[in-house]
C-alpha positions in Angstrom: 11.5 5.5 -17.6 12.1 8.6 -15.5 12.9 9.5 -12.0 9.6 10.9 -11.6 7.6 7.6 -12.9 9.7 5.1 -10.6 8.7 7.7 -7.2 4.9 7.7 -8.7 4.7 3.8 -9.0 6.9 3.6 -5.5 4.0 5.7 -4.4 1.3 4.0 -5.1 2.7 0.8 -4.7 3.2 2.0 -0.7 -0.3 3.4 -0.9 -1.5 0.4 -2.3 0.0 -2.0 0.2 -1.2 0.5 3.1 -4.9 0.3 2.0 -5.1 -3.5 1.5 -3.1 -3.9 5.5 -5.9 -1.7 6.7 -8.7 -3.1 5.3 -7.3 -6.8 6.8 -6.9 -5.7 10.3 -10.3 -4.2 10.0 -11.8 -7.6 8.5 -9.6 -9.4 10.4 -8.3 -8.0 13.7 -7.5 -11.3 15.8 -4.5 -11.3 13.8 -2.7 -8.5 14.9 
């Protein structure tokens, strides 16, 4: 695998995570 491939999955792994942490403190916002 390339440089390139790791820093895309790394990416949207970050992206990923950042989406689903939004989306629960908007469903959820007692908790933070």
């Amino acid at each position: 695998m390339t440089t390139d491939g790791i820093i895309s999955i790394v990416l949207v792994v970050i992206a990923a995570l950042t989406a689903i942490y939004l989306f629960v403190a908007l469903l959820d916002p007692e908790r933070f």
